[in-house]
C-alpha positions as CSV (number, residue, x, y, z in Angstrom):
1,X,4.8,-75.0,6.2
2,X,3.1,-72.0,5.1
3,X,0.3,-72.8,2.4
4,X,-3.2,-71.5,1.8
5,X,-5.9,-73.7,0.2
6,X,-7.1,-72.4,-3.3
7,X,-9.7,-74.6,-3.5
8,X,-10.0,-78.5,-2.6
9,X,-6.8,-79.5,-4.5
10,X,-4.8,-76.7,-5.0
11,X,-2.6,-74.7,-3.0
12,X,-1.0,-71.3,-2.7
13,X,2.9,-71.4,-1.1
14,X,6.3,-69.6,-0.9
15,X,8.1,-70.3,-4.3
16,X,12.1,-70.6,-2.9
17,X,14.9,-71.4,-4.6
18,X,14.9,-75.0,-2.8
19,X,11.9,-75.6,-5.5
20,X,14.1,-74.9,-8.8
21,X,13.8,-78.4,-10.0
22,X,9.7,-78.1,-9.2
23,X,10.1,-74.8,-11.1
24,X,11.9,-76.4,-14.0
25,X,9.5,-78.9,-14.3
26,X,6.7,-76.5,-14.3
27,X,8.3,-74.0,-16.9
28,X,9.2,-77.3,-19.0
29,X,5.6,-78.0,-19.4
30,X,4.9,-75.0,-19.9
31,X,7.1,-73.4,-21.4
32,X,6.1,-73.2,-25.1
33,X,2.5,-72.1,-23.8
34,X,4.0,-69.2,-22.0
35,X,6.8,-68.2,-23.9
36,X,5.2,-65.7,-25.8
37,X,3.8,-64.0,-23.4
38,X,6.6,-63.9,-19.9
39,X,9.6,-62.1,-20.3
40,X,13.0,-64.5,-21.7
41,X,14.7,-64.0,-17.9
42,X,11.8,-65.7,-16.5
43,X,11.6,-69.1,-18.3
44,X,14.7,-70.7,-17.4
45,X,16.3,-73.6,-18.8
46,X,17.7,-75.6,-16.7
47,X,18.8,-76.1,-12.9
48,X,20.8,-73.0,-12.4
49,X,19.1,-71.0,-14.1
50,X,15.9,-72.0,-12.1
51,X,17.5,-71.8,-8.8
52,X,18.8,-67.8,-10.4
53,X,15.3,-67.0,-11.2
54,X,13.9,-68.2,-7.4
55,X,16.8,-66.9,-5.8
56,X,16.0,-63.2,-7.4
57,X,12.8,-63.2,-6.4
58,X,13.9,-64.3,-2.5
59,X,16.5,-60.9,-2.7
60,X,13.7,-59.0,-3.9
61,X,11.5,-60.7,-1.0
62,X,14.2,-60.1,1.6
63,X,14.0,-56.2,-0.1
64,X,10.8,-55.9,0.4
65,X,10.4,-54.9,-3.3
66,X,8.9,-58.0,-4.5
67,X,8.1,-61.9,-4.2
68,X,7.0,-64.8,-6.0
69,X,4.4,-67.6,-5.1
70,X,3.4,-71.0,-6.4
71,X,0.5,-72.9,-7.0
72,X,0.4,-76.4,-6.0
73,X,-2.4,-78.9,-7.4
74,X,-2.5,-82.1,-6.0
75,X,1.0,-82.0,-5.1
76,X,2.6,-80.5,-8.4
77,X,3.8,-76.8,-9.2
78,X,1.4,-76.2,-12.1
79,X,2.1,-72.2,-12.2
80,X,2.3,-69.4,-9.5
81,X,1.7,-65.3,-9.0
82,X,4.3,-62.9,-8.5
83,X,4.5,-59.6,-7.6
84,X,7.0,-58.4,-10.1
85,X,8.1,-55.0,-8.0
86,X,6.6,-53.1,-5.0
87,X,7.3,-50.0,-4.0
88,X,5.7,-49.2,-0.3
89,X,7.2,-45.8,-0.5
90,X,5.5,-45.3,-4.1
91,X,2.3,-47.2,-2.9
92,X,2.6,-48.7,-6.5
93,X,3.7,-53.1,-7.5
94,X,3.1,-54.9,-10.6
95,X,1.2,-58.1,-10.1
96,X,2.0,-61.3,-12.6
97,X,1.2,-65.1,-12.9
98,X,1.9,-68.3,-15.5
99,X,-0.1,-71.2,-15.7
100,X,0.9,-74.6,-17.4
101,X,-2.4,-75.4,-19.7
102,X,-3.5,-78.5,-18.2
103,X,-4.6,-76.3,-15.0
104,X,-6.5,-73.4,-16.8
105,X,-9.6,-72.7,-16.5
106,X,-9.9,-73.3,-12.9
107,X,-10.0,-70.2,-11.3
108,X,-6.5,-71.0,-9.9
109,X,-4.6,-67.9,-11.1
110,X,-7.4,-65.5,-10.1
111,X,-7.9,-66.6,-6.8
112,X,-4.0,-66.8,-6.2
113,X,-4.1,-63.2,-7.5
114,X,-6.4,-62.0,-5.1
115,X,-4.7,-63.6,-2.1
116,X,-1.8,-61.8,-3.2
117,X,-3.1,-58.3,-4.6
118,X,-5.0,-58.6,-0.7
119,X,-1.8,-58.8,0.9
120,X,0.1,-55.9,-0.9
121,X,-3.1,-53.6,-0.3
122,X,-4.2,-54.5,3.1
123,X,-1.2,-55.4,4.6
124,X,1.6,-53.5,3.0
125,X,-0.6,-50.4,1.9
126,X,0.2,-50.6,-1.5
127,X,-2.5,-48.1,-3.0
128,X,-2.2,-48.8,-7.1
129,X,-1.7,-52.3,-8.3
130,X,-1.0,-53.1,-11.8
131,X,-1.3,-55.6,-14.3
132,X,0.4,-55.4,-17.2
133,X,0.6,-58.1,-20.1
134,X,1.2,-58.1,-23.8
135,X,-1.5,-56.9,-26.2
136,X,-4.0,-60.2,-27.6
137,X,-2.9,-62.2,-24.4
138,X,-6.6,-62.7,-24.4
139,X,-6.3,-65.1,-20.4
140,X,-4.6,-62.4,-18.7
141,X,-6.4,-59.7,-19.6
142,X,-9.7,-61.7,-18.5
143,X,-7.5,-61.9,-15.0
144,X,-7.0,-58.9,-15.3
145,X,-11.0,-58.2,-15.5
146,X,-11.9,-60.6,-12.8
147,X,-9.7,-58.7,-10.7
148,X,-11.8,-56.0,-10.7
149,X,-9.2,-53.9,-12.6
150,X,-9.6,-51.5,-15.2
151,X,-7.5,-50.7,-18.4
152,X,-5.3,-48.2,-18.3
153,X,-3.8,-48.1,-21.6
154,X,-1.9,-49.4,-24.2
155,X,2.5,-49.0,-23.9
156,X,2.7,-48.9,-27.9
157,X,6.2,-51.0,-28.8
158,X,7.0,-51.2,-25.3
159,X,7.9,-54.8,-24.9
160,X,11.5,-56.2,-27.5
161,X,10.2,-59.7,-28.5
162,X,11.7,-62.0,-31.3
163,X,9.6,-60.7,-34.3
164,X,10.5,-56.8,-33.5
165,X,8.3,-55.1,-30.5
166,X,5.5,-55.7,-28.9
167,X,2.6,-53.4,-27.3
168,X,2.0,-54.4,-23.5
169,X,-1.8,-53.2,-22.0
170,X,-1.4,-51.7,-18.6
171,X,-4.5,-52.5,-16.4
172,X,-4.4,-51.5,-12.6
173,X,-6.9,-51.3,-9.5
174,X,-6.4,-48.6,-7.0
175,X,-7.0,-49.4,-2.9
176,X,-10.5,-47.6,-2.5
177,X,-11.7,-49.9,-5.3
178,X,-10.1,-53.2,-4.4
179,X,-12.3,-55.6,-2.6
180,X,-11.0,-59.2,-2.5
């Protein structure tokens, strides 16, 4: 199976739709913690609506126009990276992550990033990758940072959230800069 160590006790994998239930249990502990933050299509519910969210991501994977990944610690899902689009042809994809809160502060996302953001630029010649994440989400943004990224901007009411709209940052590192 395809994994790649993070550090001693966490891995980086494939996140398929034969992992919903792994995924539901992740988002389930999570869930509260990232709800503000991660778009309502993404934190799914139950089983089926697990397996949906996985099976997109696959389709956008077999399109070549996106993918997910999860992180494994010590044998449990705890969160994961995703490349939200990707456009070889526009030489542009969005980059994203979740983490449940009992494995922040870790490194884990940021690392998981990098393998990722690596990939997209090295491999797939992807020449702008973005980051972008709702204004005061004060972990991503650091991410964001550690990534060597730089912002970009503010997208003012950009983002429909319960209370009204929301202002999402848009942070990005181009390919001459990127050095994982």
């Amino acid at each position: 199976m395809f994994a790649l160590a993070l550090t001693d006790d966490a891995e980086l994998r494939p996140l398929q739709p034969w992992h919903a239930d792994e995924f539901l249990a992740n988002l389930d502990r999570c869930r509260e913690h990232i709800a503000p933050w991660v778009g309502a299509s993404f934190v799914a519910t139950d089983a089926a609506s697990a397996r949906t969210v996985l099976q997109a991501y696959a389709d956008r994977w077999a399109r070549d126009d996106g993918g997910i990944w999860g992180i494994w610690q010590r044998g449990t899902l705890v969160g994961g990276v995703l490349l939200v689009s990707l456009s070889t042809v526009r030489g542009v994809c969005e980059a994203g992550c979740w983490l449940e809160p009992a494995a922040e502060g870790q490194g884990l996302v940021t690392r998981a990033a990098r393998v990722v953001i690596d990939w997209a630029v090295r491999e797939r010649g992807i020449h702008r990758v973005e980051w972008v994440t709702r204004a005061g989400n004060e972990r991503s943004i650091a991410v964001a940072r550690r990534l060597g990224m730089r912002r970009d901007g503010v997208l003012r009411g950009a983002a429909p959230v319960p209370e009204g709209r929301a202002d999402m940052e848009v942070w990005s590192v181009l390919a001459p800069e990127w050095t994982a």
